[in-house]
ZATI-437457 format. One record per residue (C-alpha): x, y, z; residue number from 1; residue in one letter. Coordinates in steps of 0.2 Angstrom, whole numbers. Layout:
# ZATI-437457
    px    py    pz   n res
     X     Y     Z NUM   A
...
***
This chain:
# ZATI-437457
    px    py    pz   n res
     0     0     0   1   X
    16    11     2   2   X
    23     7   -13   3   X
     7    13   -22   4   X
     4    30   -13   5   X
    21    32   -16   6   X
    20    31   -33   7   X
    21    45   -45   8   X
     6    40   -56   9   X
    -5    38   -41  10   X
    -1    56   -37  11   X
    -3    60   -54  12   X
   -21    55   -55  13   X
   -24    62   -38  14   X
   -20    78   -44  15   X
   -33    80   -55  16   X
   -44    84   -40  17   X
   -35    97   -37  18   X
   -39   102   -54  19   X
   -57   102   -48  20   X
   -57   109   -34  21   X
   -49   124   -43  22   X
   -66   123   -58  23   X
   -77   125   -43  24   X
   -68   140   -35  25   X
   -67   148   -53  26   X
   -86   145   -54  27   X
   -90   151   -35  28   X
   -80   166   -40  29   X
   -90   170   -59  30   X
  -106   166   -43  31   X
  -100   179   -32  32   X
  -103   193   -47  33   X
  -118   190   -55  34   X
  -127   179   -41  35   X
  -134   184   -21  36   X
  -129   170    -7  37   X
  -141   161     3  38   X
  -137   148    14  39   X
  -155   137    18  40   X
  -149   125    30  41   X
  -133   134    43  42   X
  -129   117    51  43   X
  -129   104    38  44   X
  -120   115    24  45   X
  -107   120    40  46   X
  -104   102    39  47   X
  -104    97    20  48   X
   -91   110    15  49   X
   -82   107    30  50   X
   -80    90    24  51   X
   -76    92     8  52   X
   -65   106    12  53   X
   -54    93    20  54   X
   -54    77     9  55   X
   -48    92    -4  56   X
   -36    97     8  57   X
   -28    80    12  58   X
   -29    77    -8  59   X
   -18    92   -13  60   X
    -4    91     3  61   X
    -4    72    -6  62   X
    -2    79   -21  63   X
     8    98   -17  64   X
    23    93   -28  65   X
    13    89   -44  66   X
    13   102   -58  67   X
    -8   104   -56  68   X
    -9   105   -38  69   X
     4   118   -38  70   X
    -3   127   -54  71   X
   -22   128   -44  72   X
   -14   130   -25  73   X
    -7   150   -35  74   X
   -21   152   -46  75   X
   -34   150   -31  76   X
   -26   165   -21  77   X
   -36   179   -34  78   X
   -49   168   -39  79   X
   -56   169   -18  80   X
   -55   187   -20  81   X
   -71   193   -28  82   X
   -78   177   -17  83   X
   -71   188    -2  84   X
   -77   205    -9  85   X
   -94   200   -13  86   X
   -97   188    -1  87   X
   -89   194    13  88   X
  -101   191    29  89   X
  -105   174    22  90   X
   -93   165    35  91   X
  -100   147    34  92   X
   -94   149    15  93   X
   -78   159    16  94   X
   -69   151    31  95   X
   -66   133    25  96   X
   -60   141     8  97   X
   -49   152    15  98   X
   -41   140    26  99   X
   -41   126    11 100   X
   -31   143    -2 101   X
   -19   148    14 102   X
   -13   131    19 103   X
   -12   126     2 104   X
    -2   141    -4 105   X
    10   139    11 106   X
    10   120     8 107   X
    15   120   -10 108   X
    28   112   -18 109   X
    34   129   -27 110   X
    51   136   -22 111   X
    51   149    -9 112   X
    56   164   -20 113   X
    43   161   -32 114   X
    29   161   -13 115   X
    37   177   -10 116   X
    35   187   -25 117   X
    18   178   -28 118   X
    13   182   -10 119   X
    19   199   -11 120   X
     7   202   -25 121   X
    -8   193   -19 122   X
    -8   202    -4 123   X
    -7   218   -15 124   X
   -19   213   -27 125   X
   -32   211   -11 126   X
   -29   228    -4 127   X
   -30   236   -21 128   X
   -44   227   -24 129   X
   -54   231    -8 130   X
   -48   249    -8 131   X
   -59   249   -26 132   X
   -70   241   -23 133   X
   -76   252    -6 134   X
   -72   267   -15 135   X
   -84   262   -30 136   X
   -97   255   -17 137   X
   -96   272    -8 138   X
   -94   286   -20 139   X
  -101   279   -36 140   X
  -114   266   -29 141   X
  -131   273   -22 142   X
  -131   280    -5 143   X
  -146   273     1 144   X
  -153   260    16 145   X
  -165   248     8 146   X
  -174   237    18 147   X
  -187   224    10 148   X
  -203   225    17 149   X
  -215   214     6 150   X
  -212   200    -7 151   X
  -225   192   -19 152   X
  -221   177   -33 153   X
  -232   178   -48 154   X
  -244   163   -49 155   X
  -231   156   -66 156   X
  -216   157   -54 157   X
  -207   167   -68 158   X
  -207   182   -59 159   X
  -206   190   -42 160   X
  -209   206   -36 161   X
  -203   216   -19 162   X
  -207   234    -9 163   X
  -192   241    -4 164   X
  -194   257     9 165   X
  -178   267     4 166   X
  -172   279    17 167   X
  -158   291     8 168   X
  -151   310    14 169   X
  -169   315     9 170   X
  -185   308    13 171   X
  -184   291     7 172   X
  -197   284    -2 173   X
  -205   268    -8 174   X
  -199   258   -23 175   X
  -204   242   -30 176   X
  -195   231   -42 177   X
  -199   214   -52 178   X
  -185   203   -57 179   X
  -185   185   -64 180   X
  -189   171   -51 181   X
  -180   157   -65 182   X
  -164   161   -65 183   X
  -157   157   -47 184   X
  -147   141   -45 185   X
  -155   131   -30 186   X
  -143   117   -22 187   X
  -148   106    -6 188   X
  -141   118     5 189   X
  -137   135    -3 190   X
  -146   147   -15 191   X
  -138   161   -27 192   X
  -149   172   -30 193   X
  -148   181   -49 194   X
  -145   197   -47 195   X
  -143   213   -59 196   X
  -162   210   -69 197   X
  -170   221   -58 198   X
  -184   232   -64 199   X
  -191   247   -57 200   X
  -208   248   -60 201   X
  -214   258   -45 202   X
  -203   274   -38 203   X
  -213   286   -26 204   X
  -206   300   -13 205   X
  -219   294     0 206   X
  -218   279    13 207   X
  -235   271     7 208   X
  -244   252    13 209   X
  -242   244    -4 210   X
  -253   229    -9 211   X
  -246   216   -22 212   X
  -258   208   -32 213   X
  -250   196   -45 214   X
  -261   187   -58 215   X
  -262   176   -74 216   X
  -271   186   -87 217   X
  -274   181  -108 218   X
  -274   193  -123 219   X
  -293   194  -123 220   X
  -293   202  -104 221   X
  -279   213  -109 222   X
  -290   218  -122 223   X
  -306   221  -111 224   X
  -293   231   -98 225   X
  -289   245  -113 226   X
  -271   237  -113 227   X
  -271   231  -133 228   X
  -256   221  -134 229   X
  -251   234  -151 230   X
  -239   223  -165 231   X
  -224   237  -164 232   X
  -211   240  -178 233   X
  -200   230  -170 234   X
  -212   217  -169 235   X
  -217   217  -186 236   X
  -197   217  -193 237   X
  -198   200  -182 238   X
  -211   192  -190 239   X
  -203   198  -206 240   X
  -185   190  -205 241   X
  -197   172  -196 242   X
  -206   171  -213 243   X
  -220   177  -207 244   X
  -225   194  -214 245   X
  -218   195  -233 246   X
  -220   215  -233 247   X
  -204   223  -242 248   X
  -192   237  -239 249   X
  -205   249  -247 250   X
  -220   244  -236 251   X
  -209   242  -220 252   X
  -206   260  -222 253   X
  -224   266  -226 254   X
  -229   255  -210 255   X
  -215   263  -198 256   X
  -224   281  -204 257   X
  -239   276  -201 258   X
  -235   269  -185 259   X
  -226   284  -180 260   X
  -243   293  -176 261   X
  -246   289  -158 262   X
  -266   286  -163 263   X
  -262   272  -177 264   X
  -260   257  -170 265   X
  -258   237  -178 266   X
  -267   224  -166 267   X
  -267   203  -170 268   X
  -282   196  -172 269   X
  -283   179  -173 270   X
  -298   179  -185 271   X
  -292   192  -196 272   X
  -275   195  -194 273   X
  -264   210  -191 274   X
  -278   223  -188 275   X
  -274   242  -193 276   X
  -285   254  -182 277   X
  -282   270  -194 278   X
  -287   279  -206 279   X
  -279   274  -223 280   X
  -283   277  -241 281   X
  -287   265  -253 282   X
  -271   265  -261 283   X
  -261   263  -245 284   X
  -270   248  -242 285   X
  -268   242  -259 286   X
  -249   245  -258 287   X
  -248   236  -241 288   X
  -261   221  -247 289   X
  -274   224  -235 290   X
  -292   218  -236 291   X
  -307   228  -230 292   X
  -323   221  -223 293   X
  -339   227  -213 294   X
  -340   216  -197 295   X
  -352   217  -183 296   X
  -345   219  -164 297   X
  -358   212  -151 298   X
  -356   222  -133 299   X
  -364   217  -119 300   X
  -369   235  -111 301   X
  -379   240   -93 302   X
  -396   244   -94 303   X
  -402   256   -79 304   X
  -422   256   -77 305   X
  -428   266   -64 306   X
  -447   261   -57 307   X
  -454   275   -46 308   X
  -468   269   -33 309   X
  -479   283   -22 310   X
  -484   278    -6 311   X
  -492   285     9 312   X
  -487   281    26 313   X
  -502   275    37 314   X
  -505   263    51 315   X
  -522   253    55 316   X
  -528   246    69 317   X
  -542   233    67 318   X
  -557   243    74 319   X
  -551   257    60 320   X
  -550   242    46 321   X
  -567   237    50 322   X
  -574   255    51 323   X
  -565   259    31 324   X
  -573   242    26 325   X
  -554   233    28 326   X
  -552   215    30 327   X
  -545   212    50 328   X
  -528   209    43 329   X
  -517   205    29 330   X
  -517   217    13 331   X
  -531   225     0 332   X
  -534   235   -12 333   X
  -545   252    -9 334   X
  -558   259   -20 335   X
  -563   278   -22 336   X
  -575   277   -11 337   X
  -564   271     4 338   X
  -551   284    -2 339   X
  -562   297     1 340   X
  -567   290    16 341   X
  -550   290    23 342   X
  -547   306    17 343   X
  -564   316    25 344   X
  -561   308    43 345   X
  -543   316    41 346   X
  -536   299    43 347   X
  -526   302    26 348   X
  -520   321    27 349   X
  -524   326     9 350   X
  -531   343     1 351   X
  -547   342   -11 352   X
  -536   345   -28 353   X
  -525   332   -21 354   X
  -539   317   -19 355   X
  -548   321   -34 356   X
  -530   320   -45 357   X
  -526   301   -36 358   X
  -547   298   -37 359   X
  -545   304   -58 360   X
  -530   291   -58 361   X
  -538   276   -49 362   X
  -553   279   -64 363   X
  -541   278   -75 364   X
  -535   262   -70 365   X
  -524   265   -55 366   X
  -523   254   -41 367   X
  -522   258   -22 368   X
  -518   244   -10 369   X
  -514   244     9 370   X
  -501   234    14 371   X
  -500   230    32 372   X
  -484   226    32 373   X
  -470   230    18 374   X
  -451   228    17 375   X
  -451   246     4 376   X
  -459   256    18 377   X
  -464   258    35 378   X
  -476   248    46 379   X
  -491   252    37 380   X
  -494   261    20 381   X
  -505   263     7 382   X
  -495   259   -11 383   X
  -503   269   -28 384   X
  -498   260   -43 385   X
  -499   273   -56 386   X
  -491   271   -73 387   X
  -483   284   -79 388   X
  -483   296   -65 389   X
  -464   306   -61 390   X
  -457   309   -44 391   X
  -465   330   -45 392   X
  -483   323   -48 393   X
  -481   312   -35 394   X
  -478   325   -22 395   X
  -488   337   -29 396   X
  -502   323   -24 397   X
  -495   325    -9 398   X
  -487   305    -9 399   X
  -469   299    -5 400   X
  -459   290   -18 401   X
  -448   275   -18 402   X
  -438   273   -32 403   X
  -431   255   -37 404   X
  -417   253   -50 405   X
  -417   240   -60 406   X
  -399   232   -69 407   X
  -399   220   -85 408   X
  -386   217   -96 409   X
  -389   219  -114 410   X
  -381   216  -132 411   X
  -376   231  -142 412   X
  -372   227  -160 413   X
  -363   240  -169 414   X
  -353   239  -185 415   X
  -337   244  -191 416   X
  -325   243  -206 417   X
  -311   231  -205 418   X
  -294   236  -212 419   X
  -284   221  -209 420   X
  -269   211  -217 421   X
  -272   191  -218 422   X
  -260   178  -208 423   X
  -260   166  -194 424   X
  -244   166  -182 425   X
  -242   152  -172 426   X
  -243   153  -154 427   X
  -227   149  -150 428   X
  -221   164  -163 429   X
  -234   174  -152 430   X
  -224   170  -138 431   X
  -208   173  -144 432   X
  -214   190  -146 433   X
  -222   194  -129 434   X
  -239   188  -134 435   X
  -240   171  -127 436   X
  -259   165  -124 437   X
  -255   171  -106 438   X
  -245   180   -94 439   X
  -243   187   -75 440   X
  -250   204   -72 441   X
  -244   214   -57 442   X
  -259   225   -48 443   X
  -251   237   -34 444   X
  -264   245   -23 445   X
  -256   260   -11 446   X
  -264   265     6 447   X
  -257   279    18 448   X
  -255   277    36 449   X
  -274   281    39 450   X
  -277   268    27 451   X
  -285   278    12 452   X
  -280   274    -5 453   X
  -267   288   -14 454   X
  -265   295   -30 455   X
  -253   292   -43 456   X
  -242   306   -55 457   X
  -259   306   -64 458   X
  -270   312   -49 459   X
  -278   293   -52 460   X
  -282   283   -39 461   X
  -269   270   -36 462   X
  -281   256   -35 463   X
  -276   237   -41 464   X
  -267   248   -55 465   X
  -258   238   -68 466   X
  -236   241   -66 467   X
  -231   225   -73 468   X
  -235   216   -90 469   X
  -228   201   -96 470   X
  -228   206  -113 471   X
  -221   221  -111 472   X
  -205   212  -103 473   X
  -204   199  -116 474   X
  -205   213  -129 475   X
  -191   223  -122 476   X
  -180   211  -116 477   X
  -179   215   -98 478   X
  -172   200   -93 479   X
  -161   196  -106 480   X
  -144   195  -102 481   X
  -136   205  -113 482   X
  -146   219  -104 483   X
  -142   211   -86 484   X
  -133   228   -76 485   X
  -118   224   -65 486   X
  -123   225   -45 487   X
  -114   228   -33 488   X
  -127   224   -19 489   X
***
């Protein structure tokens, strides 16, 4: 067994995980720049890297002497640092790797002079390094405490949202931001968090109660909420290089005018096409291939009635029932000459002019009922079914009047002209151009501290308004990488 760790090939071979453990530092270190930390389980990572720390450890003081160990033992010393810089706080992390890169730097088989002018400059390259790297955090990075106070996932787990209560050298403020939920890299006991796609969608000077409402929303709702999903230039010289759209240069540039009015506008409709709501000429249509047709557009609208009953307030006993000629209980209808009855004994506090009007409208086919008891009015009332009759003629009679509204939807059918261009994209097409079937939708509601809901920029209330769309960041890229921002944070 001597013989064979003696050997120069087993060492060799052994080596090569020294070589690996230097990939994974390299890794951890492109981590530390572009990703957050977050250790899930304290103990049982404490004791995973621990481990591993040392069977590396023990592998490369085996192996100090070989060409690889030795090459990795130098290299690791400014691979650690950004791991240092950005992670620095994270000591579950950094101690076993520090104490694996020290004792292995010492340990190594290079000649002394070469650890001397090596150390020399690693330890200036460290200084250097942190000396940059707090100046650049401190004068050039934003001077701000941010504290996160509120976290929502949309219902697709592609995206996640935060309120952050920012306090600066002024008043602070609240901001939120949205950020992809897909892109982190989740181990058993360790998280890195992707950092550098966040997007402001919310800034305000005030410390406002912020509600996040996230939910899954199609075209067709986009549609209803006024939020057209409109088929942009950019979209269209898509569509154009996928073999979609066969439009040439000539038409391209007659679209990117017309589109340059901010009323002109090209929507998709599945049944028609590429929909152009503006006004064109018939040549410009001709030029563009367009087809025009006369559709009809069914609406479902509210339709308000308003019923007006007149009433009277009155209460019976049973000895006045059976003196008026009234059944001894439950309801009944009066006739004139019970009207004028009431009204003579001064039981029904009416002028002359006034009975005769209700007596001419019971002749005319009017009825008048007493209703014991009612839900509409008081204990007691006489109701006077009159058609026709307005709230003034009733009180001119010297009645009250309840007025009942009444709600239906119905259809609306109206027509248009349809200016359209026939083709049929693909849902997955769709997609690729931020208008999949589907999509998260962010709602933000803000209350101050007495609980009332504020106004935004546009003096409208910020009620369950829409700050997020998912078409909106798929069009734009937002969390592409080319357009991911170096973080410091």
């Amino acid at each position: 067994m001597k013989i064979f760790f003696q050997n120069i090939w087993t060492k060799r071979a052994v080596s090569i995980f020294s070589l690996v453990y230097g990939i994974m530092l390299g890794m951890l270190s492109y981590m530390s720049v572009f990703y957050n930390v977050q250790i899930e389980n304290s103990t049982a990572f404490t004791i995973l890297i621990s481990v591993i720390s040392v069977l590396f450890l023990v592998m490369m003081i085996y192996t100090r002497k070989q060409f690889l160990t030795r090459f990795v033992s130098i290299l690791a010393v400014p691979l650690f640092l950004p791991v240092l810089l950005f992670y620095f706080g994270e000591w579950l992390l950094l101690v076993p790797l520090a104490a694996v890169i020290v004792i292995m730097f010492f340990v190594s088989g290079a000649g002394e002079a070469t650890k001397t002018i090596l150390g020399t400059l690693s330890l200036l390259l460290y200084v250097v390094g942190a000396v940059a790297y707090f100046l650049f955090s401190t004068f050039i990075g934003t001077q701000t405490q941010d504290v996160v106070i509120q976290v929502a996932e949309s219902e697709s787990k592609l995206y996640r949202s935060y309120v952050v209560d920012t306090i600066d050298s002024s008043t602070g403020g609240t901001k939120i931001y949205v950020e992809p939920n897909n892109l982190d890299k989740n181990f058993k006991y360790i998280r890195f968090i992707a950092k550098g796609y966040k997007k402001l969608v919310y800034n305000d000077r005030n410390h406002y109660n912020i509600s996040m409402e996230w939910a899954t929303v199609n075209r067709e709702e986009l549609s209803d909420m006024d939020m057209h999903m409109d088929i942009s230039i950019d979209r269209i010289e898509f569509l154009k290089q996928n073999g979609v759209l066969s439009w040439n240069d000539q038409q391209l540039e007659t679209i990117r005018k017309l589109l340059g009015s901010a009323s002109n506008t090209i929507n998709y409709n599945e049944n028609y096409g590429l929909v152009f709501d503006m006004e064109l000429s018939d040549a410009t249509a001709d030029m563009l291939g367009l087809k025009r047709e006369t559709v009809q557009n069914v609406t479902q609208e509210e339709q308000v009635t308003v019923t007006n009953t007149c009433y009277y307030e009155l209460g019976l006993s049973t000895m006045q029932r059976q003196i008026f000629g009234m059944p001894d209980e439950g309801d009944c209808t009066l006739d004139t000459e019970q009207m004028d009855h009431l009204v003579s004994v001064a039981v029904v506090l009416l002028s002359k002019d006034q009975l005769q009007g209700i007596i001419d409208r019971m002749n005319s086919g009017g009825t008048v009922t007493y209703y014991a008891e009612c839900d509409k009015y008081p204990e007691g009332a006489i109701q006077f079914d009159f058609d026709g009759i307005t709230a003034d003629e009733a009180e001119s009679l010297g009645l009250k009047v309840h007025s009942e509204e009444t709600t239906k939807m119905v259809d609306v059918v109206t027509e248009e002209e349809l200016t359209y261009y026939p083709v049929t994209i693909d849902s997955d097409v769709l997609q690729s151009i931020g208008m999949a079937d589907s999509g998260d939708v962010l709602y933000i509601t803000a209350y101050d501290d007495s609980g009332t809901i504020v106004d935004n920029s546009n003096g409208e209330k910020l009620d369950r308004m829409v700050y997020f769309r998912y078409d909106e960041a798929v069009m734009n890229r937002w969390f592409s990488k080319d357009k991911r921002e170096f973080d410091l944070q």
